[in-house]
C-alpha positions as CSV (number, residue, x, y, z in Angstrom):
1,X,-86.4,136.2,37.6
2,X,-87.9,138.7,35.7
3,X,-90.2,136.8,32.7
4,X,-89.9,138.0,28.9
5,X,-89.7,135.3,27.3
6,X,-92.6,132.2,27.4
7,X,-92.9,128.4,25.2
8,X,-96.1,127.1,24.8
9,X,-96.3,123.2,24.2
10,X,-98.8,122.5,23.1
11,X,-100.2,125.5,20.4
12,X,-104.0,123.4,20.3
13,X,-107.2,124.8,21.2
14,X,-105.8,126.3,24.3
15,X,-102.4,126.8,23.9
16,X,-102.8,129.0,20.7
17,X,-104.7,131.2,22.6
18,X,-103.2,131.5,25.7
19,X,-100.0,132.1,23.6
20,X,-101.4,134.6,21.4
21,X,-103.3,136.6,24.5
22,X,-99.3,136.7,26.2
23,X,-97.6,138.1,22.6
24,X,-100.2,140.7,22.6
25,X,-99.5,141.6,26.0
26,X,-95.5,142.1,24.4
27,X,-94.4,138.6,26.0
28,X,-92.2,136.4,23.1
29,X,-93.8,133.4,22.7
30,X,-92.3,130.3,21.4
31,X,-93.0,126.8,20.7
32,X,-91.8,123.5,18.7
33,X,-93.8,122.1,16.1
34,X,-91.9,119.3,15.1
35,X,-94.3,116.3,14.7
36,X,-97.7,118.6,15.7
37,X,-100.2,117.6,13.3
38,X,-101.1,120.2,10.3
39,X,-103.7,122.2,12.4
40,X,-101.6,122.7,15.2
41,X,-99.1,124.2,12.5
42,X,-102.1,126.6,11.3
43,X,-103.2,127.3,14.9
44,X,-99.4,128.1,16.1
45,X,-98.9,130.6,12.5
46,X,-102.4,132.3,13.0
47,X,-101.3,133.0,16.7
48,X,-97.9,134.8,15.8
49,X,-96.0,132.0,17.8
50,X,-92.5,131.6,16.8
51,X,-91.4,127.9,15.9
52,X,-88.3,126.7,16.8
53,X,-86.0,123.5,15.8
54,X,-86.1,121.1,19.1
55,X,-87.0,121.2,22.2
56,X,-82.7,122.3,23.5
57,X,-83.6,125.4,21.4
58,X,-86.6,126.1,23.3
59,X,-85.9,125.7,26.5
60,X,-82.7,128.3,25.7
61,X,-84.9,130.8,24.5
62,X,-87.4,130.6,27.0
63,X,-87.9,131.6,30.6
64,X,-91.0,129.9,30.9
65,X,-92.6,126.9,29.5
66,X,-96.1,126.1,29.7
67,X,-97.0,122.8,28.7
68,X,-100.8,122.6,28.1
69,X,-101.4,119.1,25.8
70,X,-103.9,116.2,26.9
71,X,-103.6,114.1,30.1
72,X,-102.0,111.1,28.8
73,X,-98.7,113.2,27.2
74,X,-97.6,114.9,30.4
75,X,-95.1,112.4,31.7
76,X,-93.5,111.7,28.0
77,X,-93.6,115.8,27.4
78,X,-92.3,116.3,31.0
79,X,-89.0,114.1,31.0
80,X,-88.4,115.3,27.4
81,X,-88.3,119.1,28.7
82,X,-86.4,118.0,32.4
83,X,-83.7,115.9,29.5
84,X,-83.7,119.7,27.4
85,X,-82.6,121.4,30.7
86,X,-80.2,119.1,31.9
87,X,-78.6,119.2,28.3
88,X,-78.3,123.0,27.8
89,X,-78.3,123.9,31.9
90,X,-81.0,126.5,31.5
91,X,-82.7,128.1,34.3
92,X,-86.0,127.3,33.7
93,X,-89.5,127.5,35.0
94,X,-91.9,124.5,34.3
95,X,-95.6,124.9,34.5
96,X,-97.7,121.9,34.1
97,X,-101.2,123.2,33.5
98,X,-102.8,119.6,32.3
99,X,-105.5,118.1,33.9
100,X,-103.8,115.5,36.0
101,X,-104.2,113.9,39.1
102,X,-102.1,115.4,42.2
103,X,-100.1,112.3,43.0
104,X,-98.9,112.8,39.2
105,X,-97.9,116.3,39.6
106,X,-95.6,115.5,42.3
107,X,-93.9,112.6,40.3
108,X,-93.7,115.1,37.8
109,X,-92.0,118.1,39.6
110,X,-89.5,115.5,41.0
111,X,-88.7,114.3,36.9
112,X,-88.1,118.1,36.2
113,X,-86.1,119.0,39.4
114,X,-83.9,116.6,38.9
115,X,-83.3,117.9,35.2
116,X,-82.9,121.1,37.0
117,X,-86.1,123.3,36.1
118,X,-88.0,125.0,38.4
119,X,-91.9,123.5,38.9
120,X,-95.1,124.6,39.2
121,X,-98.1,122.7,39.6
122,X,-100.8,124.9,37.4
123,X,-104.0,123.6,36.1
124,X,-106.6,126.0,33.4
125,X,-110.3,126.7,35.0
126,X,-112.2,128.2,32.0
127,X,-112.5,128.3,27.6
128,X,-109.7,130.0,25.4
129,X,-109.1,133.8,25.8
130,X,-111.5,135.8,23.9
131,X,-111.3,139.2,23.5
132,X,-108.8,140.1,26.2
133,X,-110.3,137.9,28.7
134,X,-108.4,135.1,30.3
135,X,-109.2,131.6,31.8
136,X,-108.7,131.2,35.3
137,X,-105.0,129.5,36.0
138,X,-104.4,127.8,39.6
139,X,-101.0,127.7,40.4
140,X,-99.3,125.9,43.4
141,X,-96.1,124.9,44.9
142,X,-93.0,126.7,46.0
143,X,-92.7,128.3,42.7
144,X,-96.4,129.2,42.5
145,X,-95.1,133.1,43.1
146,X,-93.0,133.5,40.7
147,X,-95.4,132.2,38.1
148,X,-97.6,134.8,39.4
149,X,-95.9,137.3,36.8
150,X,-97.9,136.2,34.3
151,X,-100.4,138.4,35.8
152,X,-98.8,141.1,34.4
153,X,-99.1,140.4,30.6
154,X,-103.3,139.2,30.8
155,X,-103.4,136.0,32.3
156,X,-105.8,135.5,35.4
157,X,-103.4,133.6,37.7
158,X,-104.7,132.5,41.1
159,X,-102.4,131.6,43.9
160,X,-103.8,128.7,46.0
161,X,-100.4,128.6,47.8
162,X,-97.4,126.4,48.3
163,X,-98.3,123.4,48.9
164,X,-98.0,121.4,46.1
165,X,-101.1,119.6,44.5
166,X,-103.3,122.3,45.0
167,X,-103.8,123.4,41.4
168,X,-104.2,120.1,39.5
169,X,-106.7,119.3,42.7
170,X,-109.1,122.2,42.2
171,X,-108.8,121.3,38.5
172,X,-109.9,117.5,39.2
173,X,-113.0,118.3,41.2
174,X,-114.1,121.2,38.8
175,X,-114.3,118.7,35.6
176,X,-115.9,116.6,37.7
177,X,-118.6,118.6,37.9
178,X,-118.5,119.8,34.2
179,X,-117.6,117.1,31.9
180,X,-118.9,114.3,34.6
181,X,-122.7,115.9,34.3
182,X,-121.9,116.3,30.5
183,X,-121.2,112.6,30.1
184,X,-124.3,111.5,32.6
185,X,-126.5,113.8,30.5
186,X,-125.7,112.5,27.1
187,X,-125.9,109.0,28.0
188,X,-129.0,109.2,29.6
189,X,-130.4,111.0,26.4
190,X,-128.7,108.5,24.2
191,X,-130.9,105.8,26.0
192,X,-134.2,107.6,25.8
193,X,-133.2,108.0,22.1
194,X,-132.7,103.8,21.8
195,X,-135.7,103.8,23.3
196,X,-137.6,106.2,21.4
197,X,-138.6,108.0,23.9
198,X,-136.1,111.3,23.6
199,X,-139.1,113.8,22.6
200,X,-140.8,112.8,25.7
201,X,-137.7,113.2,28.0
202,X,-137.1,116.4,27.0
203,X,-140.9,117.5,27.2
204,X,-140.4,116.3,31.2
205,X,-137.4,118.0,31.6
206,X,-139.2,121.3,30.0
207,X,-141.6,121.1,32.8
208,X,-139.0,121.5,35.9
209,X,-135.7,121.0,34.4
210,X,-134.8,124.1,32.4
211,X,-131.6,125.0,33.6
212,X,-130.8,121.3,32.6
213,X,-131.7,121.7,29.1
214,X,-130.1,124.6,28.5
215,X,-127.2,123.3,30.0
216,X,-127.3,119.7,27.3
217,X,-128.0,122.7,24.6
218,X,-125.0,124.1,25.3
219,X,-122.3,121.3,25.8
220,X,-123.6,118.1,24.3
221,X,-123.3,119.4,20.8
222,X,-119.7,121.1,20.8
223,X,-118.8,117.6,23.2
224,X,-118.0,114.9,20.4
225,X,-114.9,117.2,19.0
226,X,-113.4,117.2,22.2
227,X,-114.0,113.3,23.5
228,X,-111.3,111.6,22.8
229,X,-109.0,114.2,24.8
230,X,-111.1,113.9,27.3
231,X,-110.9,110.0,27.9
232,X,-107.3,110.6,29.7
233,X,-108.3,113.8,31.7
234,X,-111.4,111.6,33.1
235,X,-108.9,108.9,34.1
236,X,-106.9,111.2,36.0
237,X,-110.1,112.1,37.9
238,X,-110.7,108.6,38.7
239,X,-107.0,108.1,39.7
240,X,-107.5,111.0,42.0
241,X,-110.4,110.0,44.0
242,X,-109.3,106.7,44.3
243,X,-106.3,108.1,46.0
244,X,-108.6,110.0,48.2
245,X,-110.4,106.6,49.3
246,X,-113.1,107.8,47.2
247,X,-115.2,105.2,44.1
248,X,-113.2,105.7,40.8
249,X,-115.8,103.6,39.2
250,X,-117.6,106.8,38.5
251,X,-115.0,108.3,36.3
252,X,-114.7,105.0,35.0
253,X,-117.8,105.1,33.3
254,X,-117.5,108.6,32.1
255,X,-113.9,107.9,30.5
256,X,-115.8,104.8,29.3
257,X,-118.2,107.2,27.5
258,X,-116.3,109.8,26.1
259,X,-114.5,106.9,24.1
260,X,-117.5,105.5,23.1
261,X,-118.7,109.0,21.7
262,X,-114.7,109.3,20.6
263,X,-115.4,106.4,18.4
264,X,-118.5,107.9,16.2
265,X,-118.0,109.7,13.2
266,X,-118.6,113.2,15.2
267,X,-115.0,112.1,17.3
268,X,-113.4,112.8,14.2
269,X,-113.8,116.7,14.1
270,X,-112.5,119.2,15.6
271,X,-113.9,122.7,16.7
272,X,-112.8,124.2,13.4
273,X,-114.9,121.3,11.3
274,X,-118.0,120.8,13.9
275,X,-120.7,121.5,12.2
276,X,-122.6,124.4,14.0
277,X,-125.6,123.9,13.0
278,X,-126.4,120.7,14.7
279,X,-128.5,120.9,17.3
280,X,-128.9,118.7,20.8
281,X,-131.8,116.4,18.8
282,X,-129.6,115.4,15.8
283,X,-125.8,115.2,18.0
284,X,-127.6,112.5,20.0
285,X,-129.4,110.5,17.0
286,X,-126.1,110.2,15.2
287,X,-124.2,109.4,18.4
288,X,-127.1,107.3,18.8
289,X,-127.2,105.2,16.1
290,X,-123.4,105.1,15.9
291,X,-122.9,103.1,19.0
292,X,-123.4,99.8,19.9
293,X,-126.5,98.0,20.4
């Protein structure tokens, strides 16, 4: 099949972007907006996406979807697309590109073949395009070469072959690393900070630990905006490595912290009303003093 057509769901931080990078690269790009929050809306217009009534409509138009929402809407979005396709009869490529567990990809791929779409198991490495550049995005599964045609209009697709799990895998063990570390760090300088002893920490860390503090400098303070969307991503990663006979307690804790931070006053921005001027220091006083005792 020969791609020309593509439906982001949904336009957020991501999705806009991703969506935006492909109708530059002369791809249509489609979406439904019906009950997406106001800055979705703006995200979607200011990206050139093209809205569309319900989700039958979209999945006509399109020869790809790719849905790209939090964890915890995958199955709900996934059996309202496989219900779209089995209502119109559309031949229809699926890629799920969330930040689930494997085990959930392959109950997914069986909702959508059996609303008879085609399914990929995708997952994105990497922050929104900028300037032409693109995130990295795993794909897996007997449709992963097909998918691969995205290549052609500026996405940076990577083929990790056909069995299926691979993508959403690679994807699990990567945020691991990134938003694990990120939770460990800002819990460990929100207790130095109970403590009063923050200034001293970070005069230690100074002494062997730079790459460390650069690191906090860089995530802790963009982190509270995106919290609470992380919560059901780090419950996928625990659901994984429990499957793998692994501890989910772990990812336990860091869901457990992202909701705490979630719960602040900073959980309640996003990365268009964070304020940039707030540095490492003052994200953890007012996490800080936010949280429980």
């Amino acid at each position: 099949m020969s791609i020309e057509s593509v439906a982001i769901l949904s336009p957020g931080d991501m999705g806009h972007a991703i969506g935006q990078l492909l109708r530059e690269n002369e791809l249509k790009v489609f979406t439904c907006l019906t009950g997406r929050s106001d800055r979705t809306r703006e995200l979607s217009e200011k990206a050139g996406i093209i809205d569309v009534p319900n989700l039958n409509v979209l999945v006509e138009q399109s020869d790809v979807v790719m849905s790209i929402t939090v964890s915890e809407a995958v199955p709900s979005l996934c059996h309202e697309i496989a219900d779209a396709v089995k209502a119109t009869g559309t031949d229809l490529l699926f890629g799920e590109c969330n930040a689930i567990a494997p085990s959930l990809s392959a109950e997914m791929q069986k909702v959508l073949n059996e609303g008879g779409a085609r399914y990929v198991d995708a997952s994105i490495i990497g922050g929104p395009p900028r300037n032409g550049n693109s995130p990295r995005l795993y794909v897996s599964g007997d449709n992963a070469t097909e998918f691969e045609q995205l290549k052609d209009f500026g996405l940076d697709v990577r083929n990790l072959g056909t069995e299926l799990g691979r993508a959403s895998g690679i994807k699990m063990c990567y945020a691991a690393m990134t938003k694990g570390t990120t939770a460990l760090h800002a819990e460990l300088l929100i207790a130095a900070e109970k403590m009063g002893l923050r200034e001293e920490l970070m005069a230690e860390f100074a002494g062997g630990q730079q790459a460390v503090i650069t690191r906090m400098e860089g995530w802790i303070p963009t982190m509270p905006a995106k919290s609470r969307r992380w919560v059901s991503e780090m419950e996928e990663i625990e659901a994984t490595f429990r499957e793998l006979g692994l501890t989910p307690d772990i990812f336990k804790g860091v869901a457990d912290m992202y909701r705490m931070i979630g719960a602040t006053p900073l959980g309640d921005e996003n990365p268009e009303t964070r304020n940039a001027t707030r540095d490492l220091a003052e994200t953890i006083r007012i996490i800080a003093e936010s949280s429980g005792n």
